[in-house]
VOLO-985710 format. One record per residue: residue in three letters; x, y, z of N, C-alpha, C, CB in turn. Coordinates in steps of 0.02 Angstrom, whole numbers, padded with zeros to 5 digits, always signed. Glycine has a CB too. Layout:
N
ALAXYZXYZXYZXYZ
...
This chain:
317
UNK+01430-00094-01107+01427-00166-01098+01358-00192-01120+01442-00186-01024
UNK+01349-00245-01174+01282-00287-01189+01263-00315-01124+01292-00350-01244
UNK+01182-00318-01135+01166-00335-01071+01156-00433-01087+01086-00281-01041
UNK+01145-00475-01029+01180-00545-01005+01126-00566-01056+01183-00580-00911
UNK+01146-00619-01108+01139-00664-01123+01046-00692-01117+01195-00691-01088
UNK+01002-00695-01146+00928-00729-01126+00934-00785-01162+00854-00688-01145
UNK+00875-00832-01132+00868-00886-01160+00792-00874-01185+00886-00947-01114
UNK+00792-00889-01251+00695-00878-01289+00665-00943-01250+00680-00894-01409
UNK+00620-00944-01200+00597-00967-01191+00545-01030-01220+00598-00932-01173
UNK+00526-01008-01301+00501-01044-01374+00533-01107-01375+00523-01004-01445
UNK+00623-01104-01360+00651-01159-01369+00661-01216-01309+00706-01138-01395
UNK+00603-01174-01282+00609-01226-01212+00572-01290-01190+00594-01188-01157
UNK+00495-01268-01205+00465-01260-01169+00388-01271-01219+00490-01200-01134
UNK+00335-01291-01222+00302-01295-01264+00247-01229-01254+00281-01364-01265
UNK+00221-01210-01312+00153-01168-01288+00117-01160-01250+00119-01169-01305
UNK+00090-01225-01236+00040-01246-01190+00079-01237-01098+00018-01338-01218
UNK+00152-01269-01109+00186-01271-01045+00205-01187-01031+00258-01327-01051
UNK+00213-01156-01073+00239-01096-01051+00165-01035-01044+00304-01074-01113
UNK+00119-01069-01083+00059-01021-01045+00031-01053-00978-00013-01010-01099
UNK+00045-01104-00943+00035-01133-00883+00095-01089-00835+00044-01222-00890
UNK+00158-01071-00860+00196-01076-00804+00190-00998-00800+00272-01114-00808
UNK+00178-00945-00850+00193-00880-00833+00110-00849-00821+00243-00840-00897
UNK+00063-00894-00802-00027-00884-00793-00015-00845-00729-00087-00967-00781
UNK-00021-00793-00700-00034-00753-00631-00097-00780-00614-00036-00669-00635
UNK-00086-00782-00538-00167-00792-00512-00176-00754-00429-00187-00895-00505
UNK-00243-00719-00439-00246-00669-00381-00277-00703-00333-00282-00602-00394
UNK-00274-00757-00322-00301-00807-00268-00237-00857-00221-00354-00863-00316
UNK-00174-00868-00268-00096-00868-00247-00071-00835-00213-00058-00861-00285
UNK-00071-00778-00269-00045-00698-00246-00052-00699-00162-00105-00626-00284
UNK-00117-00681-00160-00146-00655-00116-00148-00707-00037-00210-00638-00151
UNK-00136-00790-00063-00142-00817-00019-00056-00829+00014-00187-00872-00040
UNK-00014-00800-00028+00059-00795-00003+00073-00748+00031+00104-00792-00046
UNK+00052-00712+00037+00042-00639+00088+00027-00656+00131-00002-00584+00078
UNK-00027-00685+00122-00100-00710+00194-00059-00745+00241-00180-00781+00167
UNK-00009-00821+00203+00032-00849+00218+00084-00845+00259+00041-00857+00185
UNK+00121-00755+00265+00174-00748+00290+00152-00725+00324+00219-00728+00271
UNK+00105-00689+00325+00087-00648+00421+00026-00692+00455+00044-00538+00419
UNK+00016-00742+00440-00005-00815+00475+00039-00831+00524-00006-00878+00426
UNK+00105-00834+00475+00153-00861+00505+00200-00835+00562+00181-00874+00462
UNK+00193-00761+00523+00250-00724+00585+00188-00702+00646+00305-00629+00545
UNK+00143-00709+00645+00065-00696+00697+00075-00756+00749-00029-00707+00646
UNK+00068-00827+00702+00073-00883+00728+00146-00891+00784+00070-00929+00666
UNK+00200-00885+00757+00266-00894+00789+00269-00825+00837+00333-00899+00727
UNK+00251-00788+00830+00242-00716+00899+00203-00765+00929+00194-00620+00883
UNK+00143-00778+00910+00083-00788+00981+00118-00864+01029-00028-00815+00938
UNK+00143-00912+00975+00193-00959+01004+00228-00960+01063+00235-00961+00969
UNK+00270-00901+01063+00301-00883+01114+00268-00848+01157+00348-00857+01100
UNK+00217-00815+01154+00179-00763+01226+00152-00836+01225+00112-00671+01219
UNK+00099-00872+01219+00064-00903+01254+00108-00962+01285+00007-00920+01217
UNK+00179-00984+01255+00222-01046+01301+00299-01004+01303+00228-01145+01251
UNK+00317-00964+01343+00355-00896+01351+00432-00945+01357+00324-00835+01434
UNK+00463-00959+01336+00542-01006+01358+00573-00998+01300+00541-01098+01378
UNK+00644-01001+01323+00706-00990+01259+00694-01021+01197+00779-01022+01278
UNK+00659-01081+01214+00669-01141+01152+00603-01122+01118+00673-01237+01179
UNK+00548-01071+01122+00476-01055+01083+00529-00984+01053+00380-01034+01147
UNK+00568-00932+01106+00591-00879+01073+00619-00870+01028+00614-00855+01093
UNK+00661-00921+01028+00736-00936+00971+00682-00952+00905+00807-01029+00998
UNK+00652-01013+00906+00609-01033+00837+00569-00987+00836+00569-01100+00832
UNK+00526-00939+00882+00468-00879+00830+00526-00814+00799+00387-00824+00901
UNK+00602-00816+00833+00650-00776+00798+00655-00782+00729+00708-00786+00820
UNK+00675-00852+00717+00690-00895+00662+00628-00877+00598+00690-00980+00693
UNK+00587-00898+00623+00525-00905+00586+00500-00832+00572+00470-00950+00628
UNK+00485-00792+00619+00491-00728+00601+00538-00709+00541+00510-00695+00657
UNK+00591-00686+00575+00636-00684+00521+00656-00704+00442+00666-00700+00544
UNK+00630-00781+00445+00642-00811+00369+00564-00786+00339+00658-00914+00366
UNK+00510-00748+00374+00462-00732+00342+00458-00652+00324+00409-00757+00377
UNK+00513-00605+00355+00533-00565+00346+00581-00569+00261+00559-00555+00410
UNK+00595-00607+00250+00640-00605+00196+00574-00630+00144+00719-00658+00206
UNK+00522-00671+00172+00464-00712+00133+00446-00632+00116+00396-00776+00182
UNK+00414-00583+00148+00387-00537+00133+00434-00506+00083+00367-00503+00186
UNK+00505-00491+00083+00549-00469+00034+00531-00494-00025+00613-00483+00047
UNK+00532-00551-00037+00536-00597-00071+00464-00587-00108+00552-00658-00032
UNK+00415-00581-00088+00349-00563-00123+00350-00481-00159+00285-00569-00060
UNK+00386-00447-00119+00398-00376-00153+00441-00388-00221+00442-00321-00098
UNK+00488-00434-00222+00526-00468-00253+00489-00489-00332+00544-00523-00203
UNK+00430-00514-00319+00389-00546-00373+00344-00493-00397+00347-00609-00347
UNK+00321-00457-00371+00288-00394-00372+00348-00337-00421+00274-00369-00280
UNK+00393-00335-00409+00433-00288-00448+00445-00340-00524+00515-00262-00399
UNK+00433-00391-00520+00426-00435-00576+00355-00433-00617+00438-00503-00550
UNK+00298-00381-00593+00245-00396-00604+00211-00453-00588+00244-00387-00647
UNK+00229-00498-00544+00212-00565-00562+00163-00610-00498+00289-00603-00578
UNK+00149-00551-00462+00127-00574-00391+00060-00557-00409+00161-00536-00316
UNK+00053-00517-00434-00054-00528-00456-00063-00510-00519-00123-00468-00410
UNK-00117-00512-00535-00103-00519-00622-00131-00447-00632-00153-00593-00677
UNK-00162-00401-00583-00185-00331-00611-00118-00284-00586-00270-00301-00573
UNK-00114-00263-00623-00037-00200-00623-00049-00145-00550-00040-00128-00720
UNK-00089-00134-00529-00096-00074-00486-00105-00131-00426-00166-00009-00505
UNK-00145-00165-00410-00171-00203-00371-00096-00224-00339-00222-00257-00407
UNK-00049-00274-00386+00001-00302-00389+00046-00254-00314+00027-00298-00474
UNK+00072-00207-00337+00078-00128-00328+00059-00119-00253+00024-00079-00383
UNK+00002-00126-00246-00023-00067-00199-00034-00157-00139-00120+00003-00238
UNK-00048-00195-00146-00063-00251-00108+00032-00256-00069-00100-00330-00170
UNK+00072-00261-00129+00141-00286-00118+00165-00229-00064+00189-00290-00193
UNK+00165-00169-00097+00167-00112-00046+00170-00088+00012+00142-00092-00048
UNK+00078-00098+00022+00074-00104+00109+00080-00143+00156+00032-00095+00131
UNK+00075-00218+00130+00070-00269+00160+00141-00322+00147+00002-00294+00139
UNK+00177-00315+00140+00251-00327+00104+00302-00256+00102+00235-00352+00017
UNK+00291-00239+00067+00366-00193+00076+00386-00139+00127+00376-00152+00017
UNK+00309-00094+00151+00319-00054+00205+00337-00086+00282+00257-00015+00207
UNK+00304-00151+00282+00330-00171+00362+00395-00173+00365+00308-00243+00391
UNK+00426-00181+00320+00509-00192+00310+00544-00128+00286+00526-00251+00251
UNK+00507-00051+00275+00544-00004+00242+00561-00006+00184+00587+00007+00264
UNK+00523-00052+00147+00557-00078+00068+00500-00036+00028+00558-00184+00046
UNK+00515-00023-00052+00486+00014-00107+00476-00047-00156+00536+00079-00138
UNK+00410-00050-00185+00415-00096-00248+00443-00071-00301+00356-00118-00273
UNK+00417+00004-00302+00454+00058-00357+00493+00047-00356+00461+00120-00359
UNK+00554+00076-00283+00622+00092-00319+00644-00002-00295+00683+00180-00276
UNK+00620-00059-00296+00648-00119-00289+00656-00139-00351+00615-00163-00251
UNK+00592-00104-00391+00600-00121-00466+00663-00097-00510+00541-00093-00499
UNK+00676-00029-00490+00715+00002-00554+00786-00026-00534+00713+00096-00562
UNK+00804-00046-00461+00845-00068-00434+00856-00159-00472+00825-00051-00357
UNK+00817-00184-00483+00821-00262-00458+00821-00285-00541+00741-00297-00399
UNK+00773-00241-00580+00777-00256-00642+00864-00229-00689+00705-00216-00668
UNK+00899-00206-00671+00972-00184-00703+01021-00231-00674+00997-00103-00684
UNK+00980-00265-00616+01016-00328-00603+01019-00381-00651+00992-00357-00549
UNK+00950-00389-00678+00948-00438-00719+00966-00422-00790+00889-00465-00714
UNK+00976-00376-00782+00982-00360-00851+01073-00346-00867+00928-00287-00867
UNK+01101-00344-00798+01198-00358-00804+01202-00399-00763+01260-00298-00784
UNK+01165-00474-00744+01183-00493-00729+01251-00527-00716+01154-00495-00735
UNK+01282-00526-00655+01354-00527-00661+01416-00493-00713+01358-00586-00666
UNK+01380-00450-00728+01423-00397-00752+01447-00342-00725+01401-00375-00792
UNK+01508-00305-00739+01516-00245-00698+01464-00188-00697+01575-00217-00716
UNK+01379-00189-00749+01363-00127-00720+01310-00172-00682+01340-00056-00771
UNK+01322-00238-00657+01271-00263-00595+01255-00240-00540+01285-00311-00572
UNK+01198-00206-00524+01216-00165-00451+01223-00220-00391+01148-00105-00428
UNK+01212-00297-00400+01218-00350-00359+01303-00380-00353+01163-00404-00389
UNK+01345-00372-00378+01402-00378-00428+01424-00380-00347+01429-00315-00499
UNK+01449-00342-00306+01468-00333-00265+01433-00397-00183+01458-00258-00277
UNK+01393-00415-00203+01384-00484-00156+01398-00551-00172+01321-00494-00139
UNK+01413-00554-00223+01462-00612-00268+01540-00618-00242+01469-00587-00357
UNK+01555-00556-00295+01623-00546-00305+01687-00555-00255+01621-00488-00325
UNK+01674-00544-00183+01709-00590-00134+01728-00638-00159+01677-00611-00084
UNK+01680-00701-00157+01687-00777-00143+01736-00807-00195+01615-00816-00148
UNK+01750-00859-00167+01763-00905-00090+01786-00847-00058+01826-00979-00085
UNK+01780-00880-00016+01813-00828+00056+01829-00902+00107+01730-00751+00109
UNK+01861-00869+00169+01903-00905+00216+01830-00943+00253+01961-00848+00270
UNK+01847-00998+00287+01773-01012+00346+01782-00958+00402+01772-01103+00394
UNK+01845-00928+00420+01852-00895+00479+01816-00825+00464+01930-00891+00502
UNK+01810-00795+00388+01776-00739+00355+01697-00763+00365+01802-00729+00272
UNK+01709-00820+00350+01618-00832+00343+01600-00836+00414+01587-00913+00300
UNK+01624-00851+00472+01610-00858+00524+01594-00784+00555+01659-00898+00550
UNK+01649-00764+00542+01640-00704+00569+01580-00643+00532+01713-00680+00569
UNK+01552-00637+00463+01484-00623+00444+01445-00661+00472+01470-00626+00382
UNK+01444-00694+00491+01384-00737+00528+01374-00713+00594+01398-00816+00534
UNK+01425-00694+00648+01418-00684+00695+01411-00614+00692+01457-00712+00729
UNK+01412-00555+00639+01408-00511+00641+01316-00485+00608+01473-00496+00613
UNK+01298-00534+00589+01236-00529+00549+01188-00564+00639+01237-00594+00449
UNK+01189-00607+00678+01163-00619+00743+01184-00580+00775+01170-00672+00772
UNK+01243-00540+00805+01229-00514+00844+01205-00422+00843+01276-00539+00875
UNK+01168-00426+00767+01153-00341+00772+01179-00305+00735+01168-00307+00827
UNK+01247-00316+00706+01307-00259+00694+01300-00237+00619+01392-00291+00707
UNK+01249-00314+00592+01255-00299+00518+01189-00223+00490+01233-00390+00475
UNK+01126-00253+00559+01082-00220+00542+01080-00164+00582+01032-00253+00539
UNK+01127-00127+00613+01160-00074+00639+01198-00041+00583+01202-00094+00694
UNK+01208-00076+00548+01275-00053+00500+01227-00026+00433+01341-00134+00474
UNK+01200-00074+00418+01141-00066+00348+01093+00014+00363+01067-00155+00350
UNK+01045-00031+00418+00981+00022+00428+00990+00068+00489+00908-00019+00440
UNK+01035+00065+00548+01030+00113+00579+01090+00178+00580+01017+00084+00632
UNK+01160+00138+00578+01202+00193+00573+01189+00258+00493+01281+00149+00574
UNK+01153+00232+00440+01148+00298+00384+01091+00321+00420+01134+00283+00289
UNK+01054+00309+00452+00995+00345+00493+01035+00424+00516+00968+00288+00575
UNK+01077+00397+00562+01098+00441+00622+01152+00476+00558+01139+00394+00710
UNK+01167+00451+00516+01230+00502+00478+01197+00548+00453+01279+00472+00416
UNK+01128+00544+00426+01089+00571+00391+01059+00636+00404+01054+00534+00385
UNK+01026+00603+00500+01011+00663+00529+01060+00697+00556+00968+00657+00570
UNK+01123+00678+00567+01182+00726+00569+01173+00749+00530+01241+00715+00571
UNK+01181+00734+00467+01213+00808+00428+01142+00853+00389+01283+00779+00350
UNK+01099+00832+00402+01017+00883+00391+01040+00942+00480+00899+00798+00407
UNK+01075+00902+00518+01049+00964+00596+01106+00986+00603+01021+00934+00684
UNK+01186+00963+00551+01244+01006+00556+01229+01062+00481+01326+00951+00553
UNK+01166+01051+00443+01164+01096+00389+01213+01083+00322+01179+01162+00420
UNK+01236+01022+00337+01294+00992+00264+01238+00947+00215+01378+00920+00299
UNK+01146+00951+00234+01114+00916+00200+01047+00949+00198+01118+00853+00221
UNK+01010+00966+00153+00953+00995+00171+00874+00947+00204+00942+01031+00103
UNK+00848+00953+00228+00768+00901+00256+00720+00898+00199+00714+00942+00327
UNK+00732+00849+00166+00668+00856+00116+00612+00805+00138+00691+00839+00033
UNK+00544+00802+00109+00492+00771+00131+00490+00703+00118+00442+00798+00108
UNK+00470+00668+00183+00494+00601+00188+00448+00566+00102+00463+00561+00282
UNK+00489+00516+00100+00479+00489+00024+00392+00436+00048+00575+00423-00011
UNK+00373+00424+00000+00298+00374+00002+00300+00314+00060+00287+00326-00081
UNK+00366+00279+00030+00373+00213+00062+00385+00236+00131+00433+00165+00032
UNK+00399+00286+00157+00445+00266+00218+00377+00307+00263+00548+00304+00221
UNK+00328+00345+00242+00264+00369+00265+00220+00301+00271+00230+00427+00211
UNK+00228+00230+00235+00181+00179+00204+00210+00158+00279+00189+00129+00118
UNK+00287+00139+00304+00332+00113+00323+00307+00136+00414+00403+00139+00281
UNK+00291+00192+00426+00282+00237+00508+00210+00214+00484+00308+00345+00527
UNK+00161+00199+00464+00093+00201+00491+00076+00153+00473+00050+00247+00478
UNK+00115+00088+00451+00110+00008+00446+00131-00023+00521+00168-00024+00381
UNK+00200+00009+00539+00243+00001+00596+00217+00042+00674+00315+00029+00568
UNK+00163+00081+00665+00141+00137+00714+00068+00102+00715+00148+00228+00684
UNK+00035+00076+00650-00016+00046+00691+00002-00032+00725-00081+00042+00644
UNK+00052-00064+00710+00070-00141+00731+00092-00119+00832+00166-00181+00663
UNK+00102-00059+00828+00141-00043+00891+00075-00008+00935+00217+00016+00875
UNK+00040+00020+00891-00034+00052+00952-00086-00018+00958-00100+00141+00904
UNK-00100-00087+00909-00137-00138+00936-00086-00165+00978-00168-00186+00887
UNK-00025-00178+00977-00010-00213+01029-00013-00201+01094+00035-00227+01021
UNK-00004-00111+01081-00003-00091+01151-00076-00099+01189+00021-00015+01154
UNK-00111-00071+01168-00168-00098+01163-00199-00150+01207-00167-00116+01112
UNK-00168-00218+01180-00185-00276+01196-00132-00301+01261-00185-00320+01130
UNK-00086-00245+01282-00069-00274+01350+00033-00293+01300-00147-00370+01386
UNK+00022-00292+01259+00103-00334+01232+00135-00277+01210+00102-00400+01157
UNK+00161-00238+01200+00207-00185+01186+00241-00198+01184+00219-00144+01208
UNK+00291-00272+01215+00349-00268+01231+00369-00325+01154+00363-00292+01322
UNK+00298-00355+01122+00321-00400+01061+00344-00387+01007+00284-00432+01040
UNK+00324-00307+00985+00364-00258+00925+00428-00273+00945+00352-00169+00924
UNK+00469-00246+00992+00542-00253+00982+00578-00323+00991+00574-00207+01030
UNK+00534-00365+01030+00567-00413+01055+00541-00467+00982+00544-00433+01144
UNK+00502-00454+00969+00468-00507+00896+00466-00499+00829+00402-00516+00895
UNK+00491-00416+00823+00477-00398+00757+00545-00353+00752+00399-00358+00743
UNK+00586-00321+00785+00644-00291+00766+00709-00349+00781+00649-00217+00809
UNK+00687-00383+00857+00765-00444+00858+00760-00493+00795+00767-00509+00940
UNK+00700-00514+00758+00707-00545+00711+00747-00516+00639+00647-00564+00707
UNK+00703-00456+00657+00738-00397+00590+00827-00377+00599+00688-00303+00599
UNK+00838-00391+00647+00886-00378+00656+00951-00427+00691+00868-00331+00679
UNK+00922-00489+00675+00987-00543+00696+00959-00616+00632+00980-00577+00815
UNK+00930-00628+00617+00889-00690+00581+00887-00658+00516+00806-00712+00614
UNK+00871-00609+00507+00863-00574+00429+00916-00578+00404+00843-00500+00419
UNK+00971-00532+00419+00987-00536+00393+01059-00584+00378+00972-00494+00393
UNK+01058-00626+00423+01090-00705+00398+01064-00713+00367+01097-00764+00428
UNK+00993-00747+00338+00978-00762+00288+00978-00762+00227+00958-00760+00292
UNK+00987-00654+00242+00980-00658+00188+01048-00649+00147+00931-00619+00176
UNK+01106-00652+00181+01158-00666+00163+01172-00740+00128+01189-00652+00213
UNK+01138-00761+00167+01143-00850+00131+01105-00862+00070+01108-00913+00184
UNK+01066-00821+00043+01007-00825-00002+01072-00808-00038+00928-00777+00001
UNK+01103-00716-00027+01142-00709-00073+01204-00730-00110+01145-00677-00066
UNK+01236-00773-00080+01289-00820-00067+01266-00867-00112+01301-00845+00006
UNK+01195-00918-00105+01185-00964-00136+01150-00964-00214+01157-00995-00093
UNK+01127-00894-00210+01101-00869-00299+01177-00848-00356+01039-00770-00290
UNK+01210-00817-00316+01277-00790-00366+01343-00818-00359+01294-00716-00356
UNK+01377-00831-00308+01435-00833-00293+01462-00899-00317+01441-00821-00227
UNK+01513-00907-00325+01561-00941-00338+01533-00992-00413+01583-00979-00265
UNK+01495-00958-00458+01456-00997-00517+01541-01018-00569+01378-00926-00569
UNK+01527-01064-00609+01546-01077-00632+01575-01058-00703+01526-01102-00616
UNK+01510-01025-00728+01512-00976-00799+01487-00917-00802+01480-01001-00855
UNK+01470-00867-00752+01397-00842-00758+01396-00792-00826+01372-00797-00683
UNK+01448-00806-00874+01420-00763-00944+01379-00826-00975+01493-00729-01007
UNK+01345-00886-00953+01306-00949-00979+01246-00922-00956+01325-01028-00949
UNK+01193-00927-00990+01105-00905-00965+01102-00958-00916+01029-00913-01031
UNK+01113-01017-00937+01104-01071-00899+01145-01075-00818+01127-01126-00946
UNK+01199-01033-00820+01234-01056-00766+01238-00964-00722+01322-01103-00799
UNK+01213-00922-00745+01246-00860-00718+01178-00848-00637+01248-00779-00800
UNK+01154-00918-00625+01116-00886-00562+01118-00982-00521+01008-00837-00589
UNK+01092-00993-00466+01111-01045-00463+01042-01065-00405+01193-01048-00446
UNK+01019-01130-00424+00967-01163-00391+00998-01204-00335+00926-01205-00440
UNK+00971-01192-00272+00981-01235-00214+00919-01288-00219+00981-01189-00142
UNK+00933-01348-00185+00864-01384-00186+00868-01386-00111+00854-01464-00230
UNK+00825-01349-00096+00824-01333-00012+00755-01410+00012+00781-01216+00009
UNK+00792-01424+00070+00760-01456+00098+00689-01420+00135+00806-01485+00135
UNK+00617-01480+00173+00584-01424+00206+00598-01382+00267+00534-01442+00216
UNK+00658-01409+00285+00672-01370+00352+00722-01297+00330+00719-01430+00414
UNK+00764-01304+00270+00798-01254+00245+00730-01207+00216+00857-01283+00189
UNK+00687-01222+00187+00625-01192+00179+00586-01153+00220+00594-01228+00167
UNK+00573-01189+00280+00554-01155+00342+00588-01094+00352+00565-01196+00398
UNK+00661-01103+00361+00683-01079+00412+00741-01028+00361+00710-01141+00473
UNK+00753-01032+00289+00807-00992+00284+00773-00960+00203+00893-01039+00289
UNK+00744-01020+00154+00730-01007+00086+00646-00991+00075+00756-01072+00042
UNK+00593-00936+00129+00528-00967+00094+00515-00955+00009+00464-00932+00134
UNK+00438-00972-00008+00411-00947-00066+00463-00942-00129+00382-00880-00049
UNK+00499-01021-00125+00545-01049-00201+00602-00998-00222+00488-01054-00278
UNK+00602-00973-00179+00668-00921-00199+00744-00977-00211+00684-00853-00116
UNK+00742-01035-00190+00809-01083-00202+00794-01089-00281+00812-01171-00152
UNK+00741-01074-00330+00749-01095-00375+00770-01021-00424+00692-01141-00387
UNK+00821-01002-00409+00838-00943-00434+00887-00959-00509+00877-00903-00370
UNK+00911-01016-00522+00938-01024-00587+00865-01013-00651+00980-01109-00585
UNK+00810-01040-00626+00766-01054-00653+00714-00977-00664+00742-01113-00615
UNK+00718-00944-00607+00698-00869-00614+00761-00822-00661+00689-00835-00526
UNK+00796-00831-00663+00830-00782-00728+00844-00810-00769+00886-00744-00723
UNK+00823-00863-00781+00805-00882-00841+00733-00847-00881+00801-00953-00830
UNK+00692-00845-00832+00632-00837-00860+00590-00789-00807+00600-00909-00875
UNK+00623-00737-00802+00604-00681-00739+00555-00656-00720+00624-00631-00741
UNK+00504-00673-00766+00411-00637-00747+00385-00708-00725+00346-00595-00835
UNK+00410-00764-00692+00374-00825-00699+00350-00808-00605+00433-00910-00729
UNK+00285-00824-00595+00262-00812-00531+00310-00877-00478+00167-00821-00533
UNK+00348-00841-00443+00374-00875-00397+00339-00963-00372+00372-00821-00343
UNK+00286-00963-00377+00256-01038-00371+00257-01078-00414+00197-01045-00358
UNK+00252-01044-00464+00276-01107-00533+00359-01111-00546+00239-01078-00626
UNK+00418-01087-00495+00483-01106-00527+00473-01168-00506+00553-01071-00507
UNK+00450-01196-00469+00446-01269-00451+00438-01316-00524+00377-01280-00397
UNK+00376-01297-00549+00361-01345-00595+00408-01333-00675+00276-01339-00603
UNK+00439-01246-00677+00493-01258-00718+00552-01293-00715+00509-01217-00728
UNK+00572-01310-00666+00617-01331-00641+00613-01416-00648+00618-01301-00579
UNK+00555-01426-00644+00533-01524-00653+00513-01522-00732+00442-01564-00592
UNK+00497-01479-00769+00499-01473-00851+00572-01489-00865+00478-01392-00884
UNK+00606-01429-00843+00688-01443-00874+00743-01482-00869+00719-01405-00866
UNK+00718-01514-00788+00758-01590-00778+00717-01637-00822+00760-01623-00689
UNK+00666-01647-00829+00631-01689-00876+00662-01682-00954+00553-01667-00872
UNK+00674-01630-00973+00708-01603-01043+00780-01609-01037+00690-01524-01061
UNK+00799-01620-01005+00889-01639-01002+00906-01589-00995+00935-01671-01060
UNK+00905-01527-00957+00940-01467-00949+00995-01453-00899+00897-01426-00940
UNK+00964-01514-00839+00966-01523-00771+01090-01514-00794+00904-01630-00734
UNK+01107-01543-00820+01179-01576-00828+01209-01486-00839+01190-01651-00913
UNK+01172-01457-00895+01168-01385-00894+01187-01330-00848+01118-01376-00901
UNK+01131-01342-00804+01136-01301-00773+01163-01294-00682+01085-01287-00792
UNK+01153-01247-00649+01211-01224-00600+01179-01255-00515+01220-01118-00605
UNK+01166-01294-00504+01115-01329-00458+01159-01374-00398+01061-01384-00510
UNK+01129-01344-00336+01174-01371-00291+01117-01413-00245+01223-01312-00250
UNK+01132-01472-00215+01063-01507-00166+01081-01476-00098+01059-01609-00156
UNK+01098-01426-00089+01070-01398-00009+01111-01338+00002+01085-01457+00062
UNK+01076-01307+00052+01127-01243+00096+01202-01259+00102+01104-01232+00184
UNK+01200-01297+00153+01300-01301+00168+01330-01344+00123+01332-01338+00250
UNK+01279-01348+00067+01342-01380+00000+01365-01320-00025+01308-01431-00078
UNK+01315-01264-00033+01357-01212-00068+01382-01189-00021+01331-01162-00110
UNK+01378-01161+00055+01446-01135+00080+01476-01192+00095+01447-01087+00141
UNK+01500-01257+00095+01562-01289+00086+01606-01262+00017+01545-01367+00082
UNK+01570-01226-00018+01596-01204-00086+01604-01129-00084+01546-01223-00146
UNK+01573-01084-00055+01590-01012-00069+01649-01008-00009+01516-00953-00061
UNK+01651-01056+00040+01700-01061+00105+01719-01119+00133+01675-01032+00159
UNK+01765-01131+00071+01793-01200+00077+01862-01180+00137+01821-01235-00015
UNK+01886-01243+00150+01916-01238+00204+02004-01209+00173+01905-01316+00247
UNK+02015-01213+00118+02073-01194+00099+02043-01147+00044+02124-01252+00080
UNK+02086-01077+00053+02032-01047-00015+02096-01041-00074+01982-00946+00005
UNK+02087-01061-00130+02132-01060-00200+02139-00997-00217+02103-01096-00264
UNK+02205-00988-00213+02241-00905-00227+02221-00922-00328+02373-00896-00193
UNK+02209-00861-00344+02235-00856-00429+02293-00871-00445+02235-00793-00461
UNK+02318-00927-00491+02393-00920-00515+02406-00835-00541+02406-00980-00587
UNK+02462-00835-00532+02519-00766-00558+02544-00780-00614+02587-00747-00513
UNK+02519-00746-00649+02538-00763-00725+02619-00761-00743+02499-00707-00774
């Protein structure tokens, strides 16, 4: 299978505009990082210092959508595009982004780039979070309630845990030496757990940093995935095979950080540092592209669309 369709950027876009939008800067970079564990620091301390349901639920929230922010920077980083020195890029994204979460920039890369490169094709390794939709509201309801109450991130990250070490201690698998990331992953996560203890809070790792990881994440990030691929219109079109939300700031806050809604506009042009899809995005409505391309104004416009209330069978030929 040819891989999806590019658009030359030359015909877009002027010289001058396209060495502005793909310029890296290690002062961004670096202050988007800074940014997310501000934030998930800020929304923990939130709740210890004014302790009630209504501080817990929002430092969940906020946690959580900065949990996917940190994805999301590993994200730009496997793009090269999060600092402009190659190792730096790498090794910053790494410890401070991908290990708190168990994530690899390496293997996010070799993974994330064959995405883009079949996009929506059958050798897409993403192909499979699309390809559902539409689906029923009573389907969507029920992923939703399965992504809050635990089952999803039981299902993902803990049940291959326990299958794993089953079959290494029934001898159907041999023990090999734990891989980089997941060594980066125990002594990112082992020192967050000896300062807290430390400081009297022990009890904020699980209650602040795994209930988020594990009820808020990954809704989100189901909705991220839902609102980049599913139910597109053409996706063998460059223009149409990824799709831009225009998230409001509270959908921002709380479900899309660090411009990830502008995802029609990132595969279009995939090394562009996540802070400038903004201003590609006000280039190409300015250039008449906007009619083009695959663009929805909010969250529950596209699930009114990936889970509409009647879902359309295929005619039978």
């Amino acid at each position: 299978m040819p891989a999806a369709p590019r658009l030359d950027p030359k015909t877009i876009f002027t010289p001058d505009e396209w060495a502005g939008l793909t310029r890296r800067s290690t002062w961004r970079g670096l202050s988007l990082v800074l940014h997310a564990w501000v934030l998930i620091i800020g929304a923990g301390a939130l709740f210890v210092i004014f302790p009630n349901p209504i501080t817990y639920v929002l430092a969940v929230m906020i946690i959580g959508a900065r949990q996917l922010g940190i994805a999301i920077l590993v994200h730009d980083a496997a793009h090269n595009a999060l600092l402009p020195n190659a190792k730096w890029n790498d090794r910053i994204a790494g410890w401070f982004c991908a290990a708190p979460i168990a994530n690899s920039v390496e293997r996010y890369r070799a993974y994330h780039l064959k995405h883009h490169k079949y996009t929506e094709q059958p050798e897409d390794p993403d192909l499979a979070l699309s390809r559902p939709f539409p689906i029923s509201r009573k389907s969507l309801h029920r992923k939703i309630i399965r992504d809050l109450t635990g089952q999803t991130f039981f299902k993902q990250r803990i049940a291959p845990t326990f299958t794993r070490w089953g079959e290494i201690l029934s001898g159907k698998r041999k023990a090999t030496p734990m891989e980089p990331h997941i060594v980066r992953f125990w002594i990112v996560n082992g020192a967050a757990i000896a300062v807290l203890t430390a400081a009297g809070y022990w009890w904020a790792y699980p209650a602040l940093w795994i209930v988020p990881q594990a009820t808020w994440l990954p809704l989100v990030t189901r909705l991220r995935n839902i609102a980049e691929h599913a139910c597109l219109s053409d996706p063998a079109d460059p223009f149409r095979h990824a799709r831009t939300t225009l998230a409001n700031p509270i959908e921002r806050l709380f479900i899309a950080p660090y411009w990830v809604h502008f995802h029609a506009e990132h595969h279009m042009f995939m090394h562009l540092p996540c802070w400038n899809l903004p201003r590609a995005h006000k280039l190409m409505m300015e250039k008449g592209y906007g009619p083009r391309m695959e663009i929805k104004p909010s969250y529950p416009a596209v699930l009114r669309q990936a889970a509409p209330l009647e879902v359309k069978k295929p005619a039978i030929a």
